[in-house]
MARBA-3410 file (N, C-alpha, C, O; in Angstrom, 1 decimal):
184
0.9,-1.2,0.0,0.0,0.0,0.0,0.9,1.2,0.0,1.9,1.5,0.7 ~ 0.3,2.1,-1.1,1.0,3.4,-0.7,0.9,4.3,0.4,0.2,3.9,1.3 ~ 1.6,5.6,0.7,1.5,6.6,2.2,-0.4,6.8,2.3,-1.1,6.7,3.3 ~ -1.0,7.1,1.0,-2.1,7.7,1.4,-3.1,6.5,1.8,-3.9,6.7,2.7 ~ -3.0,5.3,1.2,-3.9,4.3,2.1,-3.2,4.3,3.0,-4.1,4.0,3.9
-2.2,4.4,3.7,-1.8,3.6,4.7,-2.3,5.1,5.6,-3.2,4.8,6.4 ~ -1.9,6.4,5.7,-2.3,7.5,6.5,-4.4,7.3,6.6,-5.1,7.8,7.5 ~ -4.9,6.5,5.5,-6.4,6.8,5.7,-6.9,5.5,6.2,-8.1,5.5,6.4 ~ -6.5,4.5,6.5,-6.7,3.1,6.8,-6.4,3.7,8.7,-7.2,3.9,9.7 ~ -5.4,3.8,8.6,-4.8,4.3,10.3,-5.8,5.6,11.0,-6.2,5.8,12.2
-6.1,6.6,9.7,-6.8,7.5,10.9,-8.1,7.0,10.8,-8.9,7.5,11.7 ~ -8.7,6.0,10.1,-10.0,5.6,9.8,-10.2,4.7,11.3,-11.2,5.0,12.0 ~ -9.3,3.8,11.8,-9.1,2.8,12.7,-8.8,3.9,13.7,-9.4,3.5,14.7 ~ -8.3,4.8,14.0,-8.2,6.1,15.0,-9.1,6.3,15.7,-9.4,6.1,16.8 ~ -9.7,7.0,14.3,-11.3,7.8,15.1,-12.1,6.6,15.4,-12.7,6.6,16.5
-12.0,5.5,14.5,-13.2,4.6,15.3,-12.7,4.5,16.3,-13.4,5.3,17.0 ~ -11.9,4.2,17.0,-10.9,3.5,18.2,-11.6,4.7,19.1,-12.5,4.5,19.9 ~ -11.0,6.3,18.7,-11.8,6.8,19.7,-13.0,7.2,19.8,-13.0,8.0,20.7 ~ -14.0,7.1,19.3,-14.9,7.8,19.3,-15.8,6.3,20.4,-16.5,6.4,21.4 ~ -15.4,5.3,19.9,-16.2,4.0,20.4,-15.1,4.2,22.1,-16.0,4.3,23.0
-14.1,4.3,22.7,-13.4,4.4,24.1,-13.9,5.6,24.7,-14.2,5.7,25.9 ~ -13.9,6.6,23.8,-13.7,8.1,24.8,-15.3,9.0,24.4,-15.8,9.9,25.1 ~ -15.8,8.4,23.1,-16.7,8.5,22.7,-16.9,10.8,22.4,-17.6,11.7,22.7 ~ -15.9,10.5,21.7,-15.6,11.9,21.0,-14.7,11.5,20.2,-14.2,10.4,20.2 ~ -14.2,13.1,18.9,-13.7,12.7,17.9,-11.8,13.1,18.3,-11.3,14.0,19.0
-11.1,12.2,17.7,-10.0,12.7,17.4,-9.3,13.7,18.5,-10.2,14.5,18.9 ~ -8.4,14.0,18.9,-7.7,15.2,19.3,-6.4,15.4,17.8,-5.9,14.5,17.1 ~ -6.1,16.6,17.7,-5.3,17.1,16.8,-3.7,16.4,16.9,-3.2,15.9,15.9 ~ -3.0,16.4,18.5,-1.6,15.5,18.3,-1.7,14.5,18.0,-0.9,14.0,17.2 ~ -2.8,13.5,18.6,-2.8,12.4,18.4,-3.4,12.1,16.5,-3.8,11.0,16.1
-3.5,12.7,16.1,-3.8,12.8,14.4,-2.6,12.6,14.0,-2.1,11.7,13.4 ~ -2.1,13.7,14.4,-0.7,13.9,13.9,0.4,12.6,14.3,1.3,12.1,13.6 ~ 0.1,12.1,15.7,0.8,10.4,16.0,0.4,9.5,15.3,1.2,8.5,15.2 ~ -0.7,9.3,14.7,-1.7,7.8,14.3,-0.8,8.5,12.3,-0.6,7.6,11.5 ~ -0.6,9.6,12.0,0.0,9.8,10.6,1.0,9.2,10.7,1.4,8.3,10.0
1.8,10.0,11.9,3.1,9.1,12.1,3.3,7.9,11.6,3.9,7.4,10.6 ~ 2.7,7.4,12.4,2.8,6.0,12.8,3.0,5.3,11.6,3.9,4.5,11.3 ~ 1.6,5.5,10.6,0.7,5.2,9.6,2.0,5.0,8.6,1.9,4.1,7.8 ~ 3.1,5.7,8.6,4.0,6.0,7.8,5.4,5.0,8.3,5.9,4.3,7.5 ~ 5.8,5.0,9.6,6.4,4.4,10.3,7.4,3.7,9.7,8.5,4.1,9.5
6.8,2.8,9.6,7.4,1.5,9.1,8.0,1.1,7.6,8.9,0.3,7.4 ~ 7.4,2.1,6.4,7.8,2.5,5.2,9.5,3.7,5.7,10.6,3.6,5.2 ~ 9.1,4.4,6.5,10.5,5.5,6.4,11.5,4.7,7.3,12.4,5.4,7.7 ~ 11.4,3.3,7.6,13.0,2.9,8.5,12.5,1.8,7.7,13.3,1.0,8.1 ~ 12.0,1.3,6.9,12.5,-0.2,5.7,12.9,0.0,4.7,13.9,-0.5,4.2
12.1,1.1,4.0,12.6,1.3,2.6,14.0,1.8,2.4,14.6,1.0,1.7 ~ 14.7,2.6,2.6,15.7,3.5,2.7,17.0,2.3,3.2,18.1,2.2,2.7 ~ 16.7,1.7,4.4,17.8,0.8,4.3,18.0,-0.5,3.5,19.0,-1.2,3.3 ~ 16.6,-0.9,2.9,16.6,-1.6,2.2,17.1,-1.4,0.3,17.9,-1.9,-0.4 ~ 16.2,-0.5,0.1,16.5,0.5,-1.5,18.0,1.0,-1.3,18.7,0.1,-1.7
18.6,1.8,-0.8,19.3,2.7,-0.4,21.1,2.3,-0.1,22.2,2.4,-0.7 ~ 20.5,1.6,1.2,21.7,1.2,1.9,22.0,-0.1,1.9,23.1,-0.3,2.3 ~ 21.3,-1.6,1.5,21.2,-2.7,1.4,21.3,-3.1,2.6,22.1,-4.0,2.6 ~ 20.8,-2.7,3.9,21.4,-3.5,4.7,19.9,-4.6,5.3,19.9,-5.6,6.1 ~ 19.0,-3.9,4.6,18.2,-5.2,4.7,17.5,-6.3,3.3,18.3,-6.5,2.3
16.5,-6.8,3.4,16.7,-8.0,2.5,15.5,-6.8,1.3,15.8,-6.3,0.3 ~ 14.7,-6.9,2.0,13.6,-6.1,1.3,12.9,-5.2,2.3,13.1,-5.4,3.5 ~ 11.9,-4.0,1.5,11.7,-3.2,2.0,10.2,-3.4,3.1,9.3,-2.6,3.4 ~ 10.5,-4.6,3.4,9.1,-5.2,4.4,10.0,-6.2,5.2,10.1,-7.4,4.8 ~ 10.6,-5.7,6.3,11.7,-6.6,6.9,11.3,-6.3,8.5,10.5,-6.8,9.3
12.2,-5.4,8.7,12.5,-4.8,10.4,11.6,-4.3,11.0,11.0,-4.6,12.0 ~ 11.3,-3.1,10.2,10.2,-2.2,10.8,8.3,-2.4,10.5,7.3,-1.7,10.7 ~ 8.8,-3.7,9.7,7.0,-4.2,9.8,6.7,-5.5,10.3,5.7,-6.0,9.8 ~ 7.5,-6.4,11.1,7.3,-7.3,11.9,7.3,-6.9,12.9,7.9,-6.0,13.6 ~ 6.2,-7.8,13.0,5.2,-7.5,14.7,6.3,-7.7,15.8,6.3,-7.0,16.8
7.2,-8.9,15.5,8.7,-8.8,16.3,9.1,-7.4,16.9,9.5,-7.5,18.0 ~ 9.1,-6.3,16.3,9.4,-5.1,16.7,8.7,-4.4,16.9,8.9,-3.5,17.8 ~ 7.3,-4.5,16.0,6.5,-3.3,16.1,5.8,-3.6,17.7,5.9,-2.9,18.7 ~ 5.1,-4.7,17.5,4.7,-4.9,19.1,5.1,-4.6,20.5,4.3,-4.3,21.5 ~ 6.9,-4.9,20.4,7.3,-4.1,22.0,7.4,-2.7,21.4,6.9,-1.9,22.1
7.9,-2.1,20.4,7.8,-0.9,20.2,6.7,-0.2,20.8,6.8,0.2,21.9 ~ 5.6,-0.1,20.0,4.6,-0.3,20.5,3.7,-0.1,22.2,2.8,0.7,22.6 ~ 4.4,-1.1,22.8,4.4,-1.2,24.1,5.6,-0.4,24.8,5.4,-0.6,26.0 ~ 6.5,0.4,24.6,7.1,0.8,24.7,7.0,2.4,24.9,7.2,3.1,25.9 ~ 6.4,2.6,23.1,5.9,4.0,22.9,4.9,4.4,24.5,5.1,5.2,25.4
3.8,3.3,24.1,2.3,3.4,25.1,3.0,3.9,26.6,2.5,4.8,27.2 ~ 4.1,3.0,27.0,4.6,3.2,28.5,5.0,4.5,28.5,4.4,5.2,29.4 ~ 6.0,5.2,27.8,6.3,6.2,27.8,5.5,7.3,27.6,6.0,8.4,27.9 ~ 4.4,7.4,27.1,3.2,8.2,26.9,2.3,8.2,28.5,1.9,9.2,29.0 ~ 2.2,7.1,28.9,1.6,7.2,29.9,2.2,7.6,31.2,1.5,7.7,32.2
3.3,7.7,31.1,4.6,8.2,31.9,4.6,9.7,31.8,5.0,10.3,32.8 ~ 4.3,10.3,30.8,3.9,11.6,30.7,2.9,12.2,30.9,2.7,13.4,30.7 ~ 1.8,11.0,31.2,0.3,11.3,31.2,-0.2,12.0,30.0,-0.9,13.0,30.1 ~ 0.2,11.5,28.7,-0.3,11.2,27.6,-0.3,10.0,27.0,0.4,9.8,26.1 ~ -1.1,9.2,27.4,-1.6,8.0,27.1,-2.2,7.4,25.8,-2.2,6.3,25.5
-2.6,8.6,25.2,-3.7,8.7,23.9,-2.5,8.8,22.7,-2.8,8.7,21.5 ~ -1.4,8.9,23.2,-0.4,9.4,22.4,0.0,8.5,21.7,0.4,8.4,20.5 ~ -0.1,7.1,23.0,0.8,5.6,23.1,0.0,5.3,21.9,0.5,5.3,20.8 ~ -1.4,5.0,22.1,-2.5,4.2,21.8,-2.5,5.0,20.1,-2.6,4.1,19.3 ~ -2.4,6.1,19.5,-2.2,6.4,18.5,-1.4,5.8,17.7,-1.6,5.2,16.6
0.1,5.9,18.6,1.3,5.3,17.9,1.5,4.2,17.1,2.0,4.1,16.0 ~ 0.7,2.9,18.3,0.2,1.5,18.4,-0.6,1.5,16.9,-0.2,0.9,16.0 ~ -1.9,2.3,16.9,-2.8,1.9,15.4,-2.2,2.3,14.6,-2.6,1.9,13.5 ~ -1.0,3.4,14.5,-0.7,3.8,13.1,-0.1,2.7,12.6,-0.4,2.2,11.6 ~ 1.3,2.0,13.7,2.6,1.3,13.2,1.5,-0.1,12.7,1.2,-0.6,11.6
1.1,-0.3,13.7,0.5,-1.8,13.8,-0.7,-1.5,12.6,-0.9,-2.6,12.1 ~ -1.7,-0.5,12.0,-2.2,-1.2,11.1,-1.5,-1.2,9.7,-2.0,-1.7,8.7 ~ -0.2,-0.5,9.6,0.6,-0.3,8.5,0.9,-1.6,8.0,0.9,-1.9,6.8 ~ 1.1,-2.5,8.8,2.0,-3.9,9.2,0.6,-4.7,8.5,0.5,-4.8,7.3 ~ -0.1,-4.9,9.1,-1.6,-5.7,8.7,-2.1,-5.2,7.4,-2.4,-5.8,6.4
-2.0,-3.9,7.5,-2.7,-3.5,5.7,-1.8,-4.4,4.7,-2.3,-5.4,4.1 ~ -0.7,-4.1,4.6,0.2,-4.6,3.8,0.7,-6.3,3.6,1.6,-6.7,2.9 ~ -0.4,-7.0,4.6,-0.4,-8.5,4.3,-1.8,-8.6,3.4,-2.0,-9.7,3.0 ~ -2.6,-7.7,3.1,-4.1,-7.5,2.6,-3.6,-8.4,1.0,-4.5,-9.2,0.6 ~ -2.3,-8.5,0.2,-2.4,-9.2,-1.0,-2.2,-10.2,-1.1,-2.4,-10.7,-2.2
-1.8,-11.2,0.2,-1.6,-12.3,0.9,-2.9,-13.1,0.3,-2.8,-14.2,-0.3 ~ -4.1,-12.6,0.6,-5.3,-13.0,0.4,-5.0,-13.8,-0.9,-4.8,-15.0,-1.0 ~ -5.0,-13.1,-1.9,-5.0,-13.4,-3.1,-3.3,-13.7,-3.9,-3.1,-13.6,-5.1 ~ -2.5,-14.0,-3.0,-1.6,-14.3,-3.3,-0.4,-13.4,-3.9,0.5,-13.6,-4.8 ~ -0.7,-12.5,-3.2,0.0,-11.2,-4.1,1.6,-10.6,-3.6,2.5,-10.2,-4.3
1.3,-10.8,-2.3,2.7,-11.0,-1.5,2.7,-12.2,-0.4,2.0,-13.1,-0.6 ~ 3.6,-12.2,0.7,4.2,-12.9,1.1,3.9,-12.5,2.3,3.7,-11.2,2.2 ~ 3.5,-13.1,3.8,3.2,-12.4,4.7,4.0,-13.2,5.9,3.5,-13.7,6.9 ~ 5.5,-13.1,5.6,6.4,-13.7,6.2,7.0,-12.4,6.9,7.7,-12.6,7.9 ~ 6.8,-11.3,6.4,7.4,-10.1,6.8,7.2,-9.8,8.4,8.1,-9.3,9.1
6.2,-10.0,8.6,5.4,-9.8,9.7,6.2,-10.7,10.9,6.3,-10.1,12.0 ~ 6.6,-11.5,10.9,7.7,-12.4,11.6,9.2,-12.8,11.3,9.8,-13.9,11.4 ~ 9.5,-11.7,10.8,11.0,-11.6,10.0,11.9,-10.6,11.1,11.7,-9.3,11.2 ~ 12.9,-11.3,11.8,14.1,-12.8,11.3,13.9,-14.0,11.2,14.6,-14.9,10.6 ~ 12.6,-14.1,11.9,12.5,-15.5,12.7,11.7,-16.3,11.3,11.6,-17.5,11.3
11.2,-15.5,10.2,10.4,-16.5,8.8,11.4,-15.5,8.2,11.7,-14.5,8.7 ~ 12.2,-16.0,7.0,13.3,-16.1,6.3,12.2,-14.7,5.2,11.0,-14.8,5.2 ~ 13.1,-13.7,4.4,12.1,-13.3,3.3,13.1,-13.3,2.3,14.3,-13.2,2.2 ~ 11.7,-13.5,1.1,13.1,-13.2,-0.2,13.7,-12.0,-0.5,13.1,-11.0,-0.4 ~ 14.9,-12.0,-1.0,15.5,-10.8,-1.1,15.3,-10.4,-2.5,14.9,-11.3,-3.3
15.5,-9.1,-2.8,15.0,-8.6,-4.6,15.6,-9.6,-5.5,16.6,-10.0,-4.9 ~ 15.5,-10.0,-6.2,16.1,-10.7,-7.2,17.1,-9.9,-8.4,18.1,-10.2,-9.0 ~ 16.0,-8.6,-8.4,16.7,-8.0,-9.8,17.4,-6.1,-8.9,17.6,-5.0,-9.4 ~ 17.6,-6.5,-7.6,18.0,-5.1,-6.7,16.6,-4.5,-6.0,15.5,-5.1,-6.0 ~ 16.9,-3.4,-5.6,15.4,-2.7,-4.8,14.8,-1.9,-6.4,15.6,-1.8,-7.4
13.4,-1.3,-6.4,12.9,-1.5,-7.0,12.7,0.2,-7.3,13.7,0.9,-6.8 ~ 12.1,0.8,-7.8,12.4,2.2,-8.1,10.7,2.9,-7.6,9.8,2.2,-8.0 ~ 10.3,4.0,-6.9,9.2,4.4,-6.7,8.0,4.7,-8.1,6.8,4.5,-8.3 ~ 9.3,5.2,-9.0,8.3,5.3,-10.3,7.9,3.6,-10.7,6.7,3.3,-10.7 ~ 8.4,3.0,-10.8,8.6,1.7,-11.4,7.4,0.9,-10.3,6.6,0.2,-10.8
7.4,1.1,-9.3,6.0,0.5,-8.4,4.8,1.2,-8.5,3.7,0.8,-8.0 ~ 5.1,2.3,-9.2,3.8,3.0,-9.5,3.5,2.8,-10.7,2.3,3.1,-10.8 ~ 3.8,2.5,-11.7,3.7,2.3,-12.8,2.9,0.7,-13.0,1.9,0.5,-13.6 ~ 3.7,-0.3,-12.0,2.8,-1.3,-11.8,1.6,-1.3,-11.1,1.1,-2.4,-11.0 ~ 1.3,-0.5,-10.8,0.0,-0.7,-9.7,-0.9,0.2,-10.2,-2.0,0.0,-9.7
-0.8,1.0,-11.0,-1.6,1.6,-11.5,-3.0,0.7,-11.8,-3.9,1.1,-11.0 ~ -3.3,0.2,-12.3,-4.3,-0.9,-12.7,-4.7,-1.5,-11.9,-5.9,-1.9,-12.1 ~ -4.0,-1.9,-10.4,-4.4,-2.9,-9.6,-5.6,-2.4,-8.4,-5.7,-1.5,-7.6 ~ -6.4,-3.4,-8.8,-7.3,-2.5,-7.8,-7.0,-2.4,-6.2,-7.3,-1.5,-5.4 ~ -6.5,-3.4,-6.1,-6.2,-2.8,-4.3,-5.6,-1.5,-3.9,-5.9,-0.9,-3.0
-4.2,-1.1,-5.2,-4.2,0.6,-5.2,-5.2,1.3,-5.3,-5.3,2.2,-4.5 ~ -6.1,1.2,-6.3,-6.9,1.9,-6.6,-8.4,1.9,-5.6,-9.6,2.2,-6.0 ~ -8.0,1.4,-4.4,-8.9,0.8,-3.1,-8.3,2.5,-2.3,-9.1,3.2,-1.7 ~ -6.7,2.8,-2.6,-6.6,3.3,-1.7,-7.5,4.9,-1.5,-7.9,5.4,-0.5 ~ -7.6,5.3,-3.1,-8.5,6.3,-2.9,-10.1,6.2,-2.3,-10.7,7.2,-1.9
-10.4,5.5,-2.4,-11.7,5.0,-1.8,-11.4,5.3,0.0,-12.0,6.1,0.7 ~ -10.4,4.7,0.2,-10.0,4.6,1.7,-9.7,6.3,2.4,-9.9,6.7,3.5 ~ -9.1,6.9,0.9,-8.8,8.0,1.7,-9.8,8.9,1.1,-9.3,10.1,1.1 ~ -11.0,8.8,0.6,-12.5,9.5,0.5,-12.9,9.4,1.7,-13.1,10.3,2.5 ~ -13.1,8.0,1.9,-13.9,8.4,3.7,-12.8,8.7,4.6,-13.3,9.5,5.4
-11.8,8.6,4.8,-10.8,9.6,5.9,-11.1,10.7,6.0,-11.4,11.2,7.1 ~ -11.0,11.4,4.5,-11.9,12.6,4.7,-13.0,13.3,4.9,-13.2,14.5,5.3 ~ -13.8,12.5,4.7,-15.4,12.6,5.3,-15.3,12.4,6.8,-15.7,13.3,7.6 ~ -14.9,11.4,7.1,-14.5,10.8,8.8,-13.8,12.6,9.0,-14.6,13.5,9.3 ~ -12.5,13.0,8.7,-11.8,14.2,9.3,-12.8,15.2,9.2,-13.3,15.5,10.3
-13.2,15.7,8.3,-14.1,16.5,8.3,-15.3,16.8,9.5,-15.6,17.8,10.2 ~ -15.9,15.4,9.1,-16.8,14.9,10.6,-16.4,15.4,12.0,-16.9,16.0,13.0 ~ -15.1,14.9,11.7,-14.2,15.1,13.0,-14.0,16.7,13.9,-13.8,17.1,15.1 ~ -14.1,16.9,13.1,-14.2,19.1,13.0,-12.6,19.3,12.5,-11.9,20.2,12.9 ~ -12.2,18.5,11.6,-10.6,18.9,10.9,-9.7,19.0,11.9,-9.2,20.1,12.2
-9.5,17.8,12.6,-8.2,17.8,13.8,-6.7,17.9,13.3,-6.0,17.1,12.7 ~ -6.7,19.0,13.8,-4.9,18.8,13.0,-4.7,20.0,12.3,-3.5,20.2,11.9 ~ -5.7,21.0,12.0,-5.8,22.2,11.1,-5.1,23.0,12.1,-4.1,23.7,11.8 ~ -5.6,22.9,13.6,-5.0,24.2,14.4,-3.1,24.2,14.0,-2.4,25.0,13.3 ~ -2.8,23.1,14.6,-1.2,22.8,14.7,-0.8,23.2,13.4,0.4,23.7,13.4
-1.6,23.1,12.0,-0.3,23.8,10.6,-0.6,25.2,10.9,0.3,25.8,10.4 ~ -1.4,25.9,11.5,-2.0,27.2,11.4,-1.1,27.8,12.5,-0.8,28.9,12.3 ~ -0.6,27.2,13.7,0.0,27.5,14.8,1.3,27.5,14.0,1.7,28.7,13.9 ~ 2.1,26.8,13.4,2.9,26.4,12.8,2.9,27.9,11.7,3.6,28.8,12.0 ~ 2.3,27.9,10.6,2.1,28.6,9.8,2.6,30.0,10.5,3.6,30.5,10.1
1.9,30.5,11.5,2.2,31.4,12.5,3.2,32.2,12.6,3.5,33.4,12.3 ~ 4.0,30.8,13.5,5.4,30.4,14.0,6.7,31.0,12.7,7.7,31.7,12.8 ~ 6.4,30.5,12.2,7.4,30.3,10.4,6.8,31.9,10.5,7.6,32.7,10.9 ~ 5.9,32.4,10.2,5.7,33.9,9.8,6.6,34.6,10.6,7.7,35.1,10.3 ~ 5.9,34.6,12.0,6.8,35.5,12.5,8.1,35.5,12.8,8.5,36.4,13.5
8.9,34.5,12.3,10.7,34.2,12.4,11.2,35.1,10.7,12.1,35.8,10.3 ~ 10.0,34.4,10.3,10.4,35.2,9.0,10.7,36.9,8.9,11.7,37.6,8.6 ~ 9.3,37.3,9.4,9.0,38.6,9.4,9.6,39.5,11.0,9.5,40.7,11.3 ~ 10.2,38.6,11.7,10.7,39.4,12.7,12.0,39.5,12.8,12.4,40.2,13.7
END
């Protein structure tokens, strides 16, 4: 899955998560943690795997439950140690449904869902090197499970919107910030 299914699958699983526990929508950091997160796992696999070769493929380290899980549990401890708790619990749905989306071709045989328990399930390494962003976009164009992802991130938006747009303050605060360094 590309960043935008994976950012609208995660805040989709967010808001439900909170609205059904706390039974309100979203807070704005924790938007911005569950994006995080959502992303996670793509920005520490790909780059050492494309990049630097030091892993086999770009579904290795950072999307087995092996790591993501105490991670995870880790983030949550530390969040709640600061008495931001909601922070942990964001962190947890972003990384963790990144990891799960991306076994979704398994179904139909499309990938390999050995990743998810990798060191300990062996994975294959590229055959022909790491692969190029244009060049996986060019294949997927057609496939519909990409083309699932805009569906996914139609209702994110509808869902954010819903939400009253959490996350607008913080670029606007930001926006601010940058002005007046600029201008002062």
């Amino acid at each position: 899955m590309w960043p935008l299914g994976h950012a609208a699958i995660a805040y989709l699983c967010y808001t439900a998560a909170t609205r059904v526990r706390l039974e309100r929508p979203p807070a704005a950091i924790p938007v911005a943690i569950v994006l995080f997160g959502s992303q996670f796992p793509d920005l520490v696999d790909k780059p050492l795997a494309w990049y630097l070769g030091v892993l086999p493929t770009g579904r290795t380290l950072a999307h087995s439950l092996l790591l993501l899980v105490p991670l995870s549990v880790l983030v949550y401890a530390i969040a709640v140690r600061a008495e931001k708790p909601e922070y942990g619990i964001a962190f947890a749905i972003g990384v963790l449904s990144h990891a799960l989306v991306d076994t979704i071709p398994a179904l139909w045989g499309g990938t390999d869902p050995s990743f998810l328990l990798w060191p300990l399930v062996p994975v294959e390494p590229y055959e022909n090197g790491a692969p190029t962003v244009f060049g996986l976009l060019l294949d997927s164009l057609g496939d519909p499970y990409f083309l699932s992802e805009f569906l996914f991130a139609a209702l994110a938006l509808v869902m954010w919107r819903r939400d009253g747009c959490p996350g607008t303050e913080l670029l606007e605060t930001l926006r601010r910030r940058i002005h007046r360094r600029v201008d002062g």
